[in-house]
N, C-alpha and C positions, 0 to 999 in steps of 0.2 A: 242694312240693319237700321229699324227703325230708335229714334232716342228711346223711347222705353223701353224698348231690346236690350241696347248696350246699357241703360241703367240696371236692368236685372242681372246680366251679365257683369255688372261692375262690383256689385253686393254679391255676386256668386264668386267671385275673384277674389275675393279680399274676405270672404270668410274662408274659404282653401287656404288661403294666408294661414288664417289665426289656426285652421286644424293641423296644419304645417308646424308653426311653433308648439302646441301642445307637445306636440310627439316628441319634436327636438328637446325641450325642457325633459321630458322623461328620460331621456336619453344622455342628458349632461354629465350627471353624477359619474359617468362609466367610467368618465376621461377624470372630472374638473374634480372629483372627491375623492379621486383615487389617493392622494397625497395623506390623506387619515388614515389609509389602511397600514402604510408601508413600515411606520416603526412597533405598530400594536403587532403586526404577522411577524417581523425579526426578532423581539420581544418574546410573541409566544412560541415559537418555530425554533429559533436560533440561525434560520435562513442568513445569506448573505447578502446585505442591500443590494448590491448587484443585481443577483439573482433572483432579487425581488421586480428590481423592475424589467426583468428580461419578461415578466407578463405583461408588462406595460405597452412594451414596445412589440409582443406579440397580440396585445388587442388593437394597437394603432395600424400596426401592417396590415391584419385582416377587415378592418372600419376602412383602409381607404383602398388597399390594391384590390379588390373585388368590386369596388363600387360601379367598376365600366361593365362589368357583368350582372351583378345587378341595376344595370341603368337603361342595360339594352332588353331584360325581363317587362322596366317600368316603360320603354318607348313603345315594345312590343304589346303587350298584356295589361297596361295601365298599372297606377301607382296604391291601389286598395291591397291587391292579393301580395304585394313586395314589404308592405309597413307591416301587413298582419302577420307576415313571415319572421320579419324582423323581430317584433314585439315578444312574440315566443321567445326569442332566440336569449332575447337583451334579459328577461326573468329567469332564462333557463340557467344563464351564464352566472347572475350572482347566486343564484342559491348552488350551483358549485363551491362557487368561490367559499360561500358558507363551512361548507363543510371538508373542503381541500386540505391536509394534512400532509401532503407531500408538493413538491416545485410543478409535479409533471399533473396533478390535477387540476392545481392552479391555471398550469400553460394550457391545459383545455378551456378554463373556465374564461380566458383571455381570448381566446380564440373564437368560443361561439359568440361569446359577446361584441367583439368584433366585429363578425359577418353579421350580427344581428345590429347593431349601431349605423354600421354601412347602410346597411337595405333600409331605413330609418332615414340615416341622412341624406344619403346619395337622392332618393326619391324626394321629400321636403324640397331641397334647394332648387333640384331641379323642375319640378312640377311652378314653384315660382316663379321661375326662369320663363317658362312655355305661357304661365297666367300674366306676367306684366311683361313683354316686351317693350313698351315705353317707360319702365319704371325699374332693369332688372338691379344697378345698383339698390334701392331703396328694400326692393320686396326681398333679393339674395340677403338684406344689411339683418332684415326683419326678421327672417329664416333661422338666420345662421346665430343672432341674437338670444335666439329659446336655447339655443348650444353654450352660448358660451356666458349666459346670467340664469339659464335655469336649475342652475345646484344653488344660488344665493341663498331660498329663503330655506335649504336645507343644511345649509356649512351648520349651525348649531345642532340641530334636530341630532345628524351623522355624528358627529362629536360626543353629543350628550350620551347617545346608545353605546356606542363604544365605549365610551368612560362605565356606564354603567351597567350591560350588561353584553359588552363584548364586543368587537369587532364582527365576530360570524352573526349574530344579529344583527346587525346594522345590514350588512349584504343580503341577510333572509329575508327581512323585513322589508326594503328600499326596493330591491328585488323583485319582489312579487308587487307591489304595489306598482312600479312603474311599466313593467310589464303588460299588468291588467290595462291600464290606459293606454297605453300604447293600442294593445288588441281592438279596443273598442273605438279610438277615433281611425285607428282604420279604415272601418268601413265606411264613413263618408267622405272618403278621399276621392277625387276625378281629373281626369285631366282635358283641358280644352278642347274643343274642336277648332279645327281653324278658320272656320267663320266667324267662330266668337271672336275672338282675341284681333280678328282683320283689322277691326276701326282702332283698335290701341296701338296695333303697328304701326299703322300709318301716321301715328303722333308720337310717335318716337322720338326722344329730345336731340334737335338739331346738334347739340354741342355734341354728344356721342356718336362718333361714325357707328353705321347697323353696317352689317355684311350684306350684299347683293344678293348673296344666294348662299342657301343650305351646306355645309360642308359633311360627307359621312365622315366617321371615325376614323377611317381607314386616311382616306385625304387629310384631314386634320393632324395624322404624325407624320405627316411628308411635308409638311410645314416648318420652316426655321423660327416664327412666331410662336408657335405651340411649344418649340423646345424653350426657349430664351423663357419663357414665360412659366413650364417647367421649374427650369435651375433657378429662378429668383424664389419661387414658392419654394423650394427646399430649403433654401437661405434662411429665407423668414422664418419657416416654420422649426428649423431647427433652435433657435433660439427661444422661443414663446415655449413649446415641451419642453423643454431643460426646465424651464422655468416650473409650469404646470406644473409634474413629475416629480419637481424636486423641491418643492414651496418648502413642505415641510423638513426633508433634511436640512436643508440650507437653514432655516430658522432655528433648529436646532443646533446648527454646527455655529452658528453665530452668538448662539447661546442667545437669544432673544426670543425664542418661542414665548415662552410662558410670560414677561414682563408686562405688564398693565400699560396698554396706551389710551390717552384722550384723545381725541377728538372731533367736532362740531356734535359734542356734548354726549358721546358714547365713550365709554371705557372697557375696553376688551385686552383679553393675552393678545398679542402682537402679529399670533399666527391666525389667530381666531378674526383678528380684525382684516388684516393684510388678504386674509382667503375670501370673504364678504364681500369687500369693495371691490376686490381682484372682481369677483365674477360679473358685479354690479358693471363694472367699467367695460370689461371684456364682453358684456352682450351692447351695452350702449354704443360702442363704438362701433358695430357692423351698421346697421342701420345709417347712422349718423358720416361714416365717412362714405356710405355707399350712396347716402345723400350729395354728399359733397361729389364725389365722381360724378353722377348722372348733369351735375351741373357745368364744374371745371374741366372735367375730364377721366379718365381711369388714370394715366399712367405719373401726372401732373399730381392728384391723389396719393397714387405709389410715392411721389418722392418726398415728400412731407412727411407721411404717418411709418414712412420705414427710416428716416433721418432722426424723427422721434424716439423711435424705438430702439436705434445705435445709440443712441445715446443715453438715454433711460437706464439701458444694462450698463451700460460704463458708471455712471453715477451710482447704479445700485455696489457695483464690485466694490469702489471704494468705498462709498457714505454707508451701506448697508448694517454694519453693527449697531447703527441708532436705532432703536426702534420705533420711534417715530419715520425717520426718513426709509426707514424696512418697509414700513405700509404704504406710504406717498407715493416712493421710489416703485414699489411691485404695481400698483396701480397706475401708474404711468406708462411700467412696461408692459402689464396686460391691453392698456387702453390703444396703444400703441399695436400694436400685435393683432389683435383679434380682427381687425377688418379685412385681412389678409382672404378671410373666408367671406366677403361679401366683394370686395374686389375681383379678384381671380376671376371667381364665377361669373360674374359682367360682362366681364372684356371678356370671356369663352365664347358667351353667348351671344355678344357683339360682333365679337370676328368670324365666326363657324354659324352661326344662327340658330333655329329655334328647332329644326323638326329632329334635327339627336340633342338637342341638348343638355337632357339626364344622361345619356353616354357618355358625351363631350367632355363634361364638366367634373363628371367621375373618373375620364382618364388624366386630367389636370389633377382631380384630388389625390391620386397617388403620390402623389409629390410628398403629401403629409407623412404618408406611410416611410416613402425613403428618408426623409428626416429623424424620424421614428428609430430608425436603427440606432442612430448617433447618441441618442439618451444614455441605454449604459453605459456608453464609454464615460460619459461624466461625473459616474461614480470613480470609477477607476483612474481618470486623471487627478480627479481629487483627491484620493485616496495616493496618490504618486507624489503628487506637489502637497500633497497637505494641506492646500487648500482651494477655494473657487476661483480663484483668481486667474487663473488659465484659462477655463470655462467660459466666463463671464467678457472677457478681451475679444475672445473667438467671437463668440454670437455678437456684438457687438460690431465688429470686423464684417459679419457675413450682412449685418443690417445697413451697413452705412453702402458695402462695394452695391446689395440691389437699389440703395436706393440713387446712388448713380446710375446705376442701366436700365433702371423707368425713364430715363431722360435720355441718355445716352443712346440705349440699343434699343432700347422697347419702342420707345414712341414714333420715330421715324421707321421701323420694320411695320409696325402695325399700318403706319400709314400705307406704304408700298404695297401689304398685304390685301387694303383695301383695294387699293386702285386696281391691284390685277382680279379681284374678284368680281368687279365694277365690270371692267372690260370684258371677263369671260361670262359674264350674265349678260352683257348686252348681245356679244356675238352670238349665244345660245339663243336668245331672243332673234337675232334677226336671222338665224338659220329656221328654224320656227315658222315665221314669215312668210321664207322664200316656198319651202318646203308644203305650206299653207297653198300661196299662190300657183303653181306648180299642178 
């Protein structure tokens, strides 16, 4: 490919990027604003916190365990006809939620939105995956970033509706609007061919081992890598949802929701502020530590930003009634947290390679979904002890044990994974040869 090939090819790459984020931004609110709805619907309803977030945790289930199924639609069929599908789904789902008056319309309305957020995410991440193979920390970091900073510039806007003409508005409205967007940058979604993308493989950052060869789906869960790498993503991600999910009870039970804080010259309620920066920080950091990986390493990355984040929740448990250190403290554990979804995908893509790797990477993202279960229980333990403080030790506990086994188990498995996939691409290769010769 000639240099003005791969420069056309490099601008065709990196604006799939940015239509990648679009979508993921549309799609944030699903998860990251859910936290506004949850005392307006028990308030109006009389619902059971619980059972309010038993939707929560049925939109997380259906966003990640389906996404191997929608990833094998986006390897198969490419990733236009899977977002447009999505897009429907993720508009259909709030304007339920709109007008849901009992638990079991809700758990629909959690549901389609689910499968539709999935087919949204699962294709984004991975279609970056397949476009930057020398860069997949940075572009997964970039991806996954429209996820977790694209409800920022709406935390007020969401707030405001609701204060002022309701919660089911705010889902009506938000709804249909993010939806429509979605629909339309759809359709110029593509994904590589494999001569494009040849010249950036081959400059793949030395410091990241690439896999020898392609791994299907099927080989990749007969992998002891695959699992280990599994259980640490469940760790993580159960701690950062509790979080998410529960921003605002926790604020409230702290009785600091509504308290006015300062700071670098803003003054907001405490939950108002702490939800803003939360998201600001929690998209910045995919990118930025995905950065960081493609340099130091993936798993070297792992034990720094999850050591962070044990820690963060311990600090939040105790100091958390200041309302100042409520917002510092949440901002550190979202910052902490969020790259979890620019990592993972990486090293998927790293270890199993490029030609499944919206499959691949969507059967690692299940992991979010089985964390996703553990949420309501953190009503009900708190509701047992009376307070978070159980809660908050656990995730805490689950962040510090992975971020030992990025060190421990991870990093030496991944290697040994390398080498045998080394060895068994070269003896493919030299049966090839013989068989040539012959």
């Amino acid at each position: 490919m000639t240099s003005d090939a791969t420069a056309s090819v490099n601008k065709k790459r990196w604006l799939q990027l940015v239509f990648g984020v679009i979508c993921m931004c549309m799609i944030a609110n699903m998860q990251y604003g859910w936290t506004f709805f949850v005392n307006p619907m028990q308030e109006a309803h009389g619902w059971d916190r619980a059972a309010i977030q038993v939707a929560f945790s049925i939109f997380i289930v259906t966003e990640t365990w389906l996404v191997p199924v929608e990833g094998w639609f986006v390897d198969k069929y490419g990733p236009r006809v899977v977002v447009l599908f999505g897009g429907v789904l993720c508009g259909l789902a709030w304007v339920i939620n709109s007008y849901a008056d009992t638990l079991t319309l809700l758990y629909v309305g959690a549901a389609l939105g689910g499968i539709g957020a999935g087919a949204v995410y699962g294709t984004c991440v991975g279609n970056s995956l397949k476009w930057f193979p020398d860069r997949r920390g940075l572009a997964a970091g970039i991806t996954a970033a429209g996820f977790g900073a694209g409800s920022a510039l709406t935390v007020i806007p969401i707030q405001n509706m609701i204060k002022n003409q309701g919660y089911e508005a705010a889902f009506f409205y938000f709804g249909v609007a993010q939806g429509v967007v979605i629909t339309l940058i759809a359709l110029f979604l593509a994904a590589p061919k494999k001569e494009q993308i040849a010249a950036f493989a081959a400059k793949a950052i030395a410091k990241v081992s690439q896999s020898a060869r392609d791994f299907a789906p099927k080989e990749m869960l007969s992998t002891p890598l695959f699992w280990v790498m599994y259980a640490m993503f469940v760790m993580m991600a159960a701690g950062g949802l509790m979080a998410t999910a529960q921003l605002g009870p926790i604020a409230k039970d702290f009785g600091i929701a509504d308290i006015p804080v300062s700071l670098i010259g803003i003054t907001l309620p405490a939950l108002t502020f702490a939800a803003a920066i939360d998201r600001v920080l929690n998209g910045l950091t995919r990118p930025f530590f995905g950065w960081v990986s493609d340099q130091i390493g993936r798993e070297n990355t792992m034990f720094v930003a999850f050591a962070i984040e044990g820690v963060g929740i311990y600090a939040l448990s105790v100091l958390g009634h200041n309302p100042v250190l409520f917002v510092i403290l949440t901002g550190l554990v979202f910052f902490a947290w969020g790259e979890i979804y620019s990592l993972f995908p990486a090293m998927c893509g790293d270890a199993f390679g490029s030609k499944f790797a919206t499959t691949n990477a969507g059967l690692l993202y299940t992991a979010k979904g089985t964390a996703a279960l553990i949420v309501p229980f953190t009503s009900v333990i708190t509701t047992m002890t009376g307070s978070w403080h159980a809660v908050f030790i656990t995730a805490a506990a689950l962040n510090i044990v992975a971020a030992v086994m990025a060190l421990a188990v991870l990093k030496p498995l991944a290697s040994a994974h390398g080498r045998r996939a080394a060895a068994a691409a070269a003896a493919a290769k030299g049966s090839s040869k013989v068989m040539a010769a012959e």
